[in-house]
C-alpha positions as CSV (number, residue, x, y, z in Angstrom):
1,X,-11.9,13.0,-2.0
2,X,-11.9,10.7,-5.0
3,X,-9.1,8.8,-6.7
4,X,-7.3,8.9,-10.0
5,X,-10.1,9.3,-12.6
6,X,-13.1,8.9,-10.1
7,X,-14.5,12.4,-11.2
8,X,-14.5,11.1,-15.3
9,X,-16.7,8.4,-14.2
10,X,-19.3,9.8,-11.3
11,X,-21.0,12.1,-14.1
12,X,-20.9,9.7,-16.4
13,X,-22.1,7.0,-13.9
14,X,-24.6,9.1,-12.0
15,X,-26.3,10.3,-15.3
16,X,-26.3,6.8,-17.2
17,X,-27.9,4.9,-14.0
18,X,-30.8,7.6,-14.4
19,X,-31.3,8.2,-18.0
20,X,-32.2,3.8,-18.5
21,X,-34.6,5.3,-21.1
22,X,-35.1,7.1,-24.2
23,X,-37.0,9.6,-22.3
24,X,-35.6,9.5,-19.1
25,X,-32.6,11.3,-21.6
26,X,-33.9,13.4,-22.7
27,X,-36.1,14.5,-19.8
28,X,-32.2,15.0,-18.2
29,X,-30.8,16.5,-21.1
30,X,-33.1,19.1,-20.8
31,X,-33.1,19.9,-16.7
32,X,-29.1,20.0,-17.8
33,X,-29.8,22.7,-19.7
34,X,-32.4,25.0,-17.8
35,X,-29.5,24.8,-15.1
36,X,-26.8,25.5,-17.5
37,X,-28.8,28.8,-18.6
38,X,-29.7,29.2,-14.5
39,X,-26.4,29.3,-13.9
40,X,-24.8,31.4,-16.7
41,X,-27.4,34.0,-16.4
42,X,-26.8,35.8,-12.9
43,X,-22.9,35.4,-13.9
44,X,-23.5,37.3,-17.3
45,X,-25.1,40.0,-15.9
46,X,-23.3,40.6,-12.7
47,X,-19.3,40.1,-14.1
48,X,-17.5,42.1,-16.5
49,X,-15.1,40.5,-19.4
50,X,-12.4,41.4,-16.9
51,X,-13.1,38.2,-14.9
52,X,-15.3,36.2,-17.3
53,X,-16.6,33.7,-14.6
54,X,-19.2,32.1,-17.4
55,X,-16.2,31.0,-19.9
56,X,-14.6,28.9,-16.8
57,X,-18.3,27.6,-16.1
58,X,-19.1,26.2,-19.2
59,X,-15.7,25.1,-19.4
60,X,-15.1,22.8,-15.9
61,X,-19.0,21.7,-17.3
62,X,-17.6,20.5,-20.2
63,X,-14.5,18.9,-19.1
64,X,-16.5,17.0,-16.1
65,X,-19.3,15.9,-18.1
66,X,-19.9,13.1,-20.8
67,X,-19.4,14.5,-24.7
68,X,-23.1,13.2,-24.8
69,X,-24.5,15.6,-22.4
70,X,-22.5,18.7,-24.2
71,X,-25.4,19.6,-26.9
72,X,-27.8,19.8,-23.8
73,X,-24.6,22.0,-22.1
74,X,-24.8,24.3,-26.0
75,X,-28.2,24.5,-25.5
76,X,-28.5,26.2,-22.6
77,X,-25.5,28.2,-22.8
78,X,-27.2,29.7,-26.7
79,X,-30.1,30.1,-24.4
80,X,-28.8,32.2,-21.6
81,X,-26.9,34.2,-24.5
82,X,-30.1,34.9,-26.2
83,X,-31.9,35.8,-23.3
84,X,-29.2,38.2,-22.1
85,X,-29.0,39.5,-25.1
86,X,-32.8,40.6,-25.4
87,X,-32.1,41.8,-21.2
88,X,-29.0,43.9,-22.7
89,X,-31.1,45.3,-25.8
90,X,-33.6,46.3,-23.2
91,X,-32.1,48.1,-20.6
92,X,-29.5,49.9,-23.3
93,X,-32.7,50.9,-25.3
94,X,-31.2,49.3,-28.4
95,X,-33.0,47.6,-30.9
96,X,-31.8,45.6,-34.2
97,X,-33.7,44.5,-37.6
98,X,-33.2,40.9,-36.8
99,X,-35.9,39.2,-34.0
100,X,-36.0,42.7,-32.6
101,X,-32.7,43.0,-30.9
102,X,-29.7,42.2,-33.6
103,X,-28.4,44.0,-36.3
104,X,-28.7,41.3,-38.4
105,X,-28.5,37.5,-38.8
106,X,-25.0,37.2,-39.0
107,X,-24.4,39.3,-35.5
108,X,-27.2,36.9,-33.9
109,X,-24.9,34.2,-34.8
110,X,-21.6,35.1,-33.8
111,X,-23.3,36.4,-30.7
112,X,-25.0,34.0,-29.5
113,X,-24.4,30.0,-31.0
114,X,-20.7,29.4,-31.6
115,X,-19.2,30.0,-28.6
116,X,-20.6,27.2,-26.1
117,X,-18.6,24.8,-29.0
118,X,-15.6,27.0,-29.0
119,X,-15.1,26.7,-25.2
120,X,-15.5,23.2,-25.6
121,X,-12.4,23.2,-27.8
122,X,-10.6,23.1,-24.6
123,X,-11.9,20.8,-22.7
124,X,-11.9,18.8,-25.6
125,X,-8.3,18.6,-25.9
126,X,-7.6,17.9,-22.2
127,X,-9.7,14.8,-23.2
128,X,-7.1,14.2,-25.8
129,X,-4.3,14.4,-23.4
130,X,-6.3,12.2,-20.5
131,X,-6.0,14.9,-18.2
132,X,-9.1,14.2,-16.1
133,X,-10.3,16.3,-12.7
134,X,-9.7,13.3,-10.4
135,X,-6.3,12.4,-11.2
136,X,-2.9,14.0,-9.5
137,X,-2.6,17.3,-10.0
138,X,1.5,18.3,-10.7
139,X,3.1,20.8,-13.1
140,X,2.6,19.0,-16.1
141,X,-1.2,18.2,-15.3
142,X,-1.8,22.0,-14.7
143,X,0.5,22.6,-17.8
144,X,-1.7,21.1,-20.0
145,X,-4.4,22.6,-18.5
146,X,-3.0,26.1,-18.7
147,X,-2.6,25.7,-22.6
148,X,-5.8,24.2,-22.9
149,X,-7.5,27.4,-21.0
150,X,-5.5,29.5,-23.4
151,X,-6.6,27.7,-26.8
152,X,-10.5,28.2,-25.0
153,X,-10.2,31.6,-24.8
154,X,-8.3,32.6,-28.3
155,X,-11.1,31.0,-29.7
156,X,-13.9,32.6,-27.9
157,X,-11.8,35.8,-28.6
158,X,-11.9,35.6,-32.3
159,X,-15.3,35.5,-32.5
160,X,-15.4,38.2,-30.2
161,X,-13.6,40.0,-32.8
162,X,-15.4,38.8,-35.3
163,X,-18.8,40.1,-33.7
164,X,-17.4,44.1,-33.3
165,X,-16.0,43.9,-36.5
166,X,-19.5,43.1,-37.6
167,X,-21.2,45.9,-35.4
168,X,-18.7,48.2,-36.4
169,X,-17.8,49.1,-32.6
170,X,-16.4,48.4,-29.2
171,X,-18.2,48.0,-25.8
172,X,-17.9,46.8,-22.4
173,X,-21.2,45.5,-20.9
174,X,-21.8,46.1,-17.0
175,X,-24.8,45.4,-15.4
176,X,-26.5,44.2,-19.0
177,X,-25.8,47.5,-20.1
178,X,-24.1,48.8,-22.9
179,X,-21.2,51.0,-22.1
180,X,-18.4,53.0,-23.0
181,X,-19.1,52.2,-27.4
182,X,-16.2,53.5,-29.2
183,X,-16.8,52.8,-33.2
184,X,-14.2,51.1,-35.1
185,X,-12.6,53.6,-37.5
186,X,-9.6,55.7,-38.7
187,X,-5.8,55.2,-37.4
188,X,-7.0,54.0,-34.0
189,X,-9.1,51.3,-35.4
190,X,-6.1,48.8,-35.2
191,X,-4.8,49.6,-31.6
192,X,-8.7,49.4,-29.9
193,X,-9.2,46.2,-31.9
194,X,-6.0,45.1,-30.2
195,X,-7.0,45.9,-26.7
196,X,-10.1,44.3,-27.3
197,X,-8.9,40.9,-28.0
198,X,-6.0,41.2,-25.1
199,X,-8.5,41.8,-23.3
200,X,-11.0,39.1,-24.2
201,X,-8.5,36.3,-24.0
202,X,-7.0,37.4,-20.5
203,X,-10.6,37.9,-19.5
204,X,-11.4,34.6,-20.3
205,X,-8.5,33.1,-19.3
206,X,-8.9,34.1,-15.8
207,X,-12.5,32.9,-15.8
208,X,-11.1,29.0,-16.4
209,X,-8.2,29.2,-14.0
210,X,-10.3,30.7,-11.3
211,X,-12.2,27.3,-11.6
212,X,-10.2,24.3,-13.0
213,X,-7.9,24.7,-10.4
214,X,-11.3,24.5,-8.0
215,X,-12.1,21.4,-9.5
216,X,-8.7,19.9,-9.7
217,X,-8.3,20.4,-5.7
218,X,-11.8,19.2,-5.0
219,X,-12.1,15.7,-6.6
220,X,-7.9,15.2,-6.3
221,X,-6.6,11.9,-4.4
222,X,-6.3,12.5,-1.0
223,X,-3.0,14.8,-0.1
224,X,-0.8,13.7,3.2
225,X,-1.7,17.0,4.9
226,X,-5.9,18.1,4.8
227,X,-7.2,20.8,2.7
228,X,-8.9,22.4,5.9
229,X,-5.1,22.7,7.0
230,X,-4.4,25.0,4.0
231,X,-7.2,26.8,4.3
232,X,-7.1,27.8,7.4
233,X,-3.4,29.0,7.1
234,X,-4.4,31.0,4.3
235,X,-7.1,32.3,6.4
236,X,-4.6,33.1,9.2
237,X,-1.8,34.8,6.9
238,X,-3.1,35.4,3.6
239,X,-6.3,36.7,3.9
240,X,-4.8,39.6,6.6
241,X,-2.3,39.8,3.7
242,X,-5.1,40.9,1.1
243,X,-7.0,43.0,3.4
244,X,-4.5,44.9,4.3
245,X,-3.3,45.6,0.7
246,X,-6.7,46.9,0.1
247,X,-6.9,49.1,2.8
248,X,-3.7,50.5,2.0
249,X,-5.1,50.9,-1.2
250,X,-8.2,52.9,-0.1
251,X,-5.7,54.6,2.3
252,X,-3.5,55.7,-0.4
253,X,-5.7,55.6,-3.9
254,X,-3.4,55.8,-7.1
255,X,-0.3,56.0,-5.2
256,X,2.7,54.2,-6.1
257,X,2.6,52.2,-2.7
258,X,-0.6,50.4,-3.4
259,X,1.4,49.1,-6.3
260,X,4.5,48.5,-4.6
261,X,2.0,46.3,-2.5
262,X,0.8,44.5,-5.0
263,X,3.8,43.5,-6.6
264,X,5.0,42.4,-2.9
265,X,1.8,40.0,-2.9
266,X,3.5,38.2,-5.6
267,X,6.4,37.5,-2.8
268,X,4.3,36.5,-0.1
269,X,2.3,33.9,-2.4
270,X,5.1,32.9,-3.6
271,X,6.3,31.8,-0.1
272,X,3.2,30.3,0.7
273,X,3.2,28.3,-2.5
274,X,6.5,26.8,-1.3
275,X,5.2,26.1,2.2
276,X,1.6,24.4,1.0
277,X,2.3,23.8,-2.5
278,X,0.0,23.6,-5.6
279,X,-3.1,24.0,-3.1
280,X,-1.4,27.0,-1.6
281,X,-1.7,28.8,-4.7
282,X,-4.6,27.7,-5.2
283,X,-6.0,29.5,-2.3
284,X,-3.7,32.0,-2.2
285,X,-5.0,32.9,-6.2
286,X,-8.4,33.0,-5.7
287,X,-7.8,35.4,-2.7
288,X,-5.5,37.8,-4.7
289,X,-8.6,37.7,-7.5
290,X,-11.0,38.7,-5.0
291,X,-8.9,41.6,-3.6
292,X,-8.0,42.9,-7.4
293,X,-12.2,42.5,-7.9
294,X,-12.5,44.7,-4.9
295,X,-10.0,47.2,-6.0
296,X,-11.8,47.5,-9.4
297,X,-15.2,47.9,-8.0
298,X,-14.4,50.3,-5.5
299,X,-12.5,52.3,-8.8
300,X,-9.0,52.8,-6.8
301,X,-6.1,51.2,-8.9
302,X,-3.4,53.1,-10.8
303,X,-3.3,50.3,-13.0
304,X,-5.5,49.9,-16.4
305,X,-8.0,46.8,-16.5
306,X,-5.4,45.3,-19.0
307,X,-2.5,45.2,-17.1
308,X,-4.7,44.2,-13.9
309,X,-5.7,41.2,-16.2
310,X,-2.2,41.0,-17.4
311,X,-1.1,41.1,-13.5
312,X,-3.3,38.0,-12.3
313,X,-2.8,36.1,-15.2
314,X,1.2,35.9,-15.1
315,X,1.5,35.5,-11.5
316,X,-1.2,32.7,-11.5
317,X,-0.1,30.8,-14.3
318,X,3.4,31.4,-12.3
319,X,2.3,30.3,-9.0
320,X,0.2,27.6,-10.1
321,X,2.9,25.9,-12.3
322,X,5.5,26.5,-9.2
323,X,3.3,24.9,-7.0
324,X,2.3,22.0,-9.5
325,X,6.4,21.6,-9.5
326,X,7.1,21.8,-5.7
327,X,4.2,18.8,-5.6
328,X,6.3,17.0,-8.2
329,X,9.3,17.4,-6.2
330,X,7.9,16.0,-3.0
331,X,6.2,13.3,-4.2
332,X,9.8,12.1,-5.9
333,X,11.1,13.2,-2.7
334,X,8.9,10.4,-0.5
335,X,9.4,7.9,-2.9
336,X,12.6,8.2,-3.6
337,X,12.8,8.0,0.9
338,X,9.8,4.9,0.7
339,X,12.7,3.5,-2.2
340,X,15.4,4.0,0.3
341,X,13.7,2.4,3.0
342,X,12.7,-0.5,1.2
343,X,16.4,-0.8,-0.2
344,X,18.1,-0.4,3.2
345,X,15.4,-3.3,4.5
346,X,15.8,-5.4,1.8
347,X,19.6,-4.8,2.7
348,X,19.7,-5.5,6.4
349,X,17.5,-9.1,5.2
350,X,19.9,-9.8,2.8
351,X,23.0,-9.2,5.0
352,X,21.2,-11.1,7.6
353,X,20.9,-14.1,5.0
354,X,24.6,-13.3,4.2
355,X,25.6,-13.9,8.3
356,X,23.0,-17.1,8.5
357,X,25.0,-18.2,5.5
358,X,28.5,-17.8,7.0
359,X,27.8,-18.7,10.3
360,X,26.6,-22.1,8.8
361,X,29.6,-22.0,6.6
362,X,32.1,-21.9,9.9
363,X,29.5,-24.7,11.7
364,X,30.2,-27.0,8.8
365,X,33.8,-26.7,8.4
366,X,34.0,-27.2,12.3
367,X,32.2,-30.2,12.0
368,X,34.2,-31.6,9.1
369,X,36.9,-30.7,11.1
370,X,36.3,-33.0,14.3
371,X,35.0,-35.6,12.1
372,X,38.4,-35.4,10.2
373,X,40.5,-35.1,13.1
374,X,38.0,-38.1,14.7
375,X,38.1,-40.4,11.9
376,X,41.0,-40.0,10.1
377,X,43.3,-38.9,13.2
378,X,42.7,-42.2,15.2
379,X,43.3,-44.5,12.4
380,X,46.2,-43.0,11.2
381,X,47.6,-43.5,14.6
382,X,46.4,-47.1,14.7
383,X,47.9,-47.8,11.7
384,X,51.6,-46.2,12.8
385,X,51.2,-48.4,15.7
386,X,50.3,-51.6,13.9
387,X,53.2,-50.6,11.4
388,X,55.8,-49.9,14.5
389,X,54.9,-53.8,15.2
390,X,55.0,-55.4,12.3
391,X,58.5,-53.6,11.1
392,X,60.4,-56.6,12.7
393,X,58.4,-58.9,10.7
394,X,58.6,-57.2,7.5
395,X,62.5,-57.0,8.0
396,X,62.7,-60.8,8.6
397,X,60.5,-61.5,5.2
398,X,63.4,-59.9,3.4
399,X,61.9,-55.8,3.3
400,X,63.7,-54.3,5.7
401,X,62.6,-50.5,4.3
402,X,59.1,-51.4,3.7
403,X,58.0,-50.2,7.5
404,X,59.8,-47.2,7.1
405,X,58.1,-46.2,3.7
406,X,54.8,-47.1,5.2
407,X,55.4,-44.9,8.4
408,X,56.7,-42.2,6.2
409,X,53.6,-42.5,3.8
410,X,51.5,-42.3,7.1
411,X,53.3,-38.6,8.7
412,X,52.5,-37.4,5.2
413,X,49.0,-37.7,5.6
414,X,49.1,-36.7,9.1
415,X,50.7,-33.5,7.9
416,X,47.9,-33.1,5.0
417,X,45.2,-33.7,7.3
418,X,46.8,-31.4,10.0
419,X,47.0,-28.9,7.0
420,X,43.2,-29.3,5.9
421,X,42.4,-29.0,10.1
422,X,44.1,-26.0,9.6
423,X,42.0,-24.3,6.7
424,X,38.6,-25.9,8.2
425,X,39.5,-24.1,11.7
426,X,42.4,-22.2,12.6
427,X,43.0,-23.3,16.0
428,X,45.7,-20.4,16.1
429,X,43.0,-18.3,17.0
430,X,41.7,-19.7,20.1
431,X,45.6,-20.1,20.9
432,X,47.0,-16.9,20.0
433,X,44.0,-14.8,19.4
434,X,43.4,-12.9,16.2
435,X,46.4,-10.3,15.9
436,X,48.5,-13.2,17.4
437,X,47.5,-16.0,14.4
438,X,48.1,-12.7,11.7
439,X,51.4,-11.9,13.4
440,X,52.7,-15.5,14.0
441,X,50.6,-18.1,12.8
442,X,49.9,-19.7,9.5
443,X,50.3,-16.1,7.3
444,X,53.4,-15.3,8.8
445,X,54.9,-19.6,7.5
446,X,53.3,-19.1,4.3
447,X,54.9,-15.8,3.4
448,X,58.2,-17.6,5.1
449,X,58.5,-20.2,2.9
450,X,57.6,-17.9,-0.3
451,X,60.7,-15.8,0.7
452,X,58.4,-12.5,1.2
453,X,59.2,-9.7,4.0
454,X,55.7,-9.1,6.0
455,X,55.2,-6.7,8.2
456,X,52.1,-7.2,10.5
457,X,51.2,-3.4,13.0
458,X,48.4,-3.5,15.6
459,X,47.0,-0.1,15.9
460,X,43.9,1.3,18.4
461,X,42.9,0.0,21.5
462,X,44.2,-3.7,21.3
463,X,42.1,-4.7,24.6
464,X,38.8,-4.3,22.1
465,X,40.5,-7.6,19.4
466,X,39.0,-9.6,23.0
467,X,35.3,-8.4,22.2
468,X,35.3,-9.6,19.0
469,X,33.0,-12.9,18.3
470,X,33.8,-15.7,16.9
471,X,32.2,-15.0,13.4
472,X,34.2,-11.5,13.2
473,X,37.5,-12.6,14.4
474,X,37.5,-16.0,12.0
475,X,35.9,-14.1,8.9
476,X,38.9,-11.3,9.4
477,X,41.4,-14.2,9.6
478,X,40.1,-15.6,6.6
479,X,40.0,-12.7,4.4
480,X,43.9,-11.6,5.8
481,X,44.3,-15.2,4.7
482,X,42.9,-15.5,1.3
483,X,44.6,-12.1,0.4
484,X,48.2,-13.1,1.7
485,X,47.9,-16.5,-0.6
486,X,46.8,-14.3,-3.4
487,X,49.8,-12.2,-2.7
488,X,52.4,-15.0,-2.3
489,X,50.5,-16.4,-5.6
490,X,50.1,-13.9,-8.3
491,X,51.6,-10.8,-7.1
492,X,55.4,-11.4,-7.6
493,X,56.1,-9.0,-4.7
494,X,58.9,-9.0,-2.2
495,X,57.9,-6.8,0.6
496,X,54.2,-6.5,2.0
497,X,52.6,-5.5,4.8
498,X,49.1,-6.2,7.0
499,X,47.7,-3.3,9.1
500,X,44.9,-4.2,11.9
501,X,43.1,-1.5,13.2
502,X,40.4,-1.5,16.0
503,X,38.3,0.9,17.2
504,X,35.1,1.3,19.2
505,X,32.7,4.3,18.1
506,X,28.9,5.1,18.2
507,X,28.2,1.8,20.0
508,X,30.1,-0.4,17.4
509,X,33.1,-2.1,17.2
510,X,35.3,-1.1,13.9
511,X,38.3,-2.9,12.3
512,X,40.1,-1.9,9.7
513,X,42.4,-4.6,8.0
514,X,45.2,-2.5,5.2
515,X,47.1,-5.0,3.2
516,X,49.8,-3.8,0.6
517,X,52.3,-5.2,-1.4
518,X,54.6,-4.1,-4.1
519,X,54.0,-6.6,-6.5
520,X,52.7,-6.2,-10.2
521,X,49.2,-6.6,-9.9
522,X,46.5,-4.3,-11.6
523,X,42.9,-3.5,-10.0
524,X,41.7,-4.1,-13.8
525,X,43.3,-7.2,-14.5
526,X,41.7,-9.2,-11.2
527,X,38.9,-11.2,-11.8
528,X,35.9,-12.4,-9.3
529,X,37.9,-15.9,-9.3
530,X,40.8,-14.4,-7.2
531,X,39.1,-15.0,-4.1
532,X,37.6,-11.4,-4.3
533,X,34.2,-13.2,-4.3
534,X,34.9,-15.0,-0.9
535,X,35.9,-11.7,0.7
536,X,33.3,-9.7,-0.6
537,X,30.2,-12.2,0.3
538,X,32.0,-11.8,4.1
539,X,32.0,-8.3,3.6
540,X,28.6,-8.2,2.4
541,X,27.5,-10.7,6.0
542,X,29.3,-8.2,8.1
543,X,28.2,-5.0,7.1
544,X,31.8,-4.0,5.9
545,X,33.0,-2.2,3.1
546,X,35.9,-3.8,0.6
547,X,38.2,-1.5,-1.0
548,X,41.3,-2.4,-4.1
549,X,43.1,0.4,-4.8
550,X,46.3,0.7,-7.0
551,X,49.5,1.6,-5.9
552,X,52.8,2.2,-7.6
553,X,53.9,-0.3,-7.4
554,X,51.6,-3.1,-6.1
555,X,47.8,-3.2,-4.6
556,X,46.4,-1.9,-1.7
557,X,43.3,-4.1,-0.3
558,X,41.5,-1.8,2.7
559,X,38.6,-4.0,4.6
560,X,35.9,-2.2,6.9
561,X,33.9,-4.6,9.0
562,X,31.7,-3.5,11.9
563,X,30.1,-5.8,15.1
564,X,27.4,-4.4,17.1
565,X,27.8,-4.1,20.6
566,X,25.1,-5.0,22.9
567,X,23.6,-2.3,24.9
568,X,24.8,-1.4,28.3
């Protein structure tokens, strides 16, 4: 099938590589028409204004072609006119004053040259709108076109009215014959004038949405399920469907039941609309039209021809639109699921980059770590050493205290540098393990020395804190750590307490780390600068969750992080 606006340019193309010439136009122009007026012909004389197949002809004619190419597509629809009207003159043994068949000039007119022009109207103003046969058909596509159809046939229908007025009665043509002429005059002039033109404009209505539709499904982008799918389940269901309403119907003629039928059609395309979509009424549509035709030919429906027209035209425009929107509404479905899939991968690559990140983080304060303790460690305790034996000499130069001060300047930085060790790697947790360091190590001294009553609970399976890797256990410790100083900090609390929870579920191990304190801090009044950042870029590596909510008094800080567990 062709893509978006394929169809708007292979007429165009396919015409204009053949016409390279003057001639070579007009030499096509003219075929164009021939088969325009071979075409309309045999539908003139076969259909009624019931289903006015010509109208949706010249209309999918007009809308696929070039506007170059319409006068050729007026000339041969005038001449099929013309010709079916000498035909009609014929067999109805009438005869006019004007070239043997019309009344008069005027009715030869409005008979036979505007209405090719007035058709185009339509198609015309799909132009306008860009709504080509080629491009994605949804509700607001076949919304456009429904109004478009509509605008088509009120014009065609005025001049219809127009050319009764002028003849001074009604008629129905069947077969190129004249039939059932009622004149125009006295009270019922207004009420048969108005059937005429509800007529006419339903008529020609369902004559262009028997066959945009066509054409829309034809040369549409290529649907995620075939065409020959739909068909043939509207072979299998639908088409048993419509036979069986019109045997019922020749079963039980003018009965209320054959129209209880058809108004239970309406159900069962409905349903099929939602299962297949806009090309499920599509189908379904041009089924239900062939089964009404049938019903009318064979002269067995209760209905009048009016409300038959009125019948297919609501519940196609219905159907139609309801399929055009059940399109809409999967296409937004699979993109908004392509959107999620892209977002969840672009996720998982940036949590992955978030880890790398971390785990590079940890590997370089480990390493400043042994280079500190390395370095700095080993002279520091070289230089107590030289410092223990030069203190007699210092006290014999007169200083007695200057050994002291040096050793005491020399602890001090031991204790700094033990302090930094400390931050770049807990060594509690290789010690005392992760609940033990929360519980005992350097939390519990700095909430000690601020004066603060902690509380640290273990709950779950404590056995699991053992399958924990290095990354979780140090990135929990950290975050219980950077939260505790913000505490101790800022808060102004007294009491607070650190909940550890650990569970294993759907192959995955889960910890859950509740701090809470009953200080005075507000969710609103933190900023990213209060180590939030930290704790949520860990978060973010260890596909956790991070949670501040407010309490009365205080915060509560909740902390979801989740390791994978390989498979057994």
């Amino acid at each position: 099938m062709a893509t978006l606006g394929q169809i708007d340019g292979w007429p165009a193309r396919w015409l204009a590589a053949r016409a390279t010439s003057r001639a070579r136009f007009l030499a096509l122009g003219a075929g164009l028409a021939v088969a325009t007026a071979a075409l309309l012909m045999p539908l003139s004389f076969v259909q009624r204004y019931h289903w006015n197949l010509a109208t949706g002809v010249l209309f999918v004619l007009a809308w696929c072609l070039p506007i170059r190419w319409w006068p050729w597509l007026a000339g041969g629809t005038i001449a099929s006119r013309i010709a079916m009207g000498v035909v009609i003159g014929e067999r109805s043994g009438y005869h006019g004053g004007f070239l043997g068949y019309w009344a008069d000039p005027l009715q030869f007119v409005l008979g036979n040259l505007p209405e090719p022009f007035l058709v185009m109207s339509g198609a015309l103003l799909l132009r306008a709108w860009h709504v080509q046969p080629g491009m994605r058909v949804g509700m607001r596509v076949e919304g456009k076109v429904h109004l478009a159809a509509l605008v088509s046939s009120l014009a065609v229908t005025l001049k219809d009215l127009a050319y009764v007025l002028n003849e001074g009665i009604v008629a129905d043509v069947r077969l190129a014959m004249v039939v059932d002429a009622l004149p125009i005059r006295g009270q019922g002039m207004w009420p048969l004038l108005g059937e005429f033109a509800t007529t006419h404009v339903l008529g020609n209505m369902i004559g262009i949405l028997m066959l945009t539709p066509l054409v829309l499904w034809l040369f549409a982008p290529r649907p995620a399920s075939p065409s020959s799918r739909v068909v043939g389940w509207a072979l299998l269901l639908m088409a048993p469907a419509m036979a069986l309403f019109v045997a019922l119907s020749i079963q039980f003629p003018t009965s209320e039941f054959a129209e209880l039928l058809r108004r239970l059609l309406v159900a069962v395309i409905a349903a099929f609309t939602m299962w297949h979509g806009w090309r499920g009424a599509v189908v379904s549509m041009q089924m239900l039209t062939a089964a009404i035709a049938l019903e009318v030919y064979l002269a067995l429906p209760m209905l009048t021809p009016i409300l038959l027209q009125t019948y297919l035209v609501v519940t196609g425009t219905m159907m139609l639109l309801f399929g055009g929107s059940v399109d809409d509404y999967r296409r937004q479905a699979a993109d908004l699921l392509h959107a999620r899939r892209r977002e969840n991968r672009l996720l998982a690559e940036l949590q992955e980059a978030a880890l790398r990140n971390l785990q590079l983080e940890e590997s370089e304060r480990r390493r400043l770590a042994r280079e500190l303790h390395d370095e700095f460690g080993q002279n520091l305790a070289a230089l107590q050493t030289h410092l223990k034996l030069a203190a007699p000499h210092l006290s014999g130069s007169g200083r007695p205290g200057m050994a002291d001060l040096l050793l005491e300047l020399t602890r001090t930085m031991q204790r700094n540098i033990s302090r930094v060790l400390g931050d770049l790697r807990p060594a509690g947790l290789e010690q005392l393990g992760l609940f033990g360091e929360l519980d005992r190590g350097s939390i519990r001294r700095l909430v000690d020395d601020a004066g603060l009553s902690l509380e640290v609970r273990l709950e779950g399976d404590a056995r699991l804190l053992s399958a924990l890797d290095a990354t979780h256990s140090t990135a929990i410790y950290r975050m219980a750590q950077e939260s505790m100083t913000n505490i101790v900090r800022h808060a102004g609390a007294t009491r607070c307490s650190l909940r550890i929870r650990i569970n294993r579920r759907n192959g995955a191990l889960w910890v859950f780390l509740d701090i809470r304190d009953d200080g005075n801090g507000r969710v609103e009044g933190l900023s990213p600068g209060n180590g939030l950042t930290g704790m949520r870029d860990r978060v973010l590596a260890l596909n956790g969750a991070l949670h501040l909510r407010q309490l009365s008094p205080g915060l509560r800080l909740h902390l979801l992080v989740r390791q994978d567990l390989p498979a057994q």
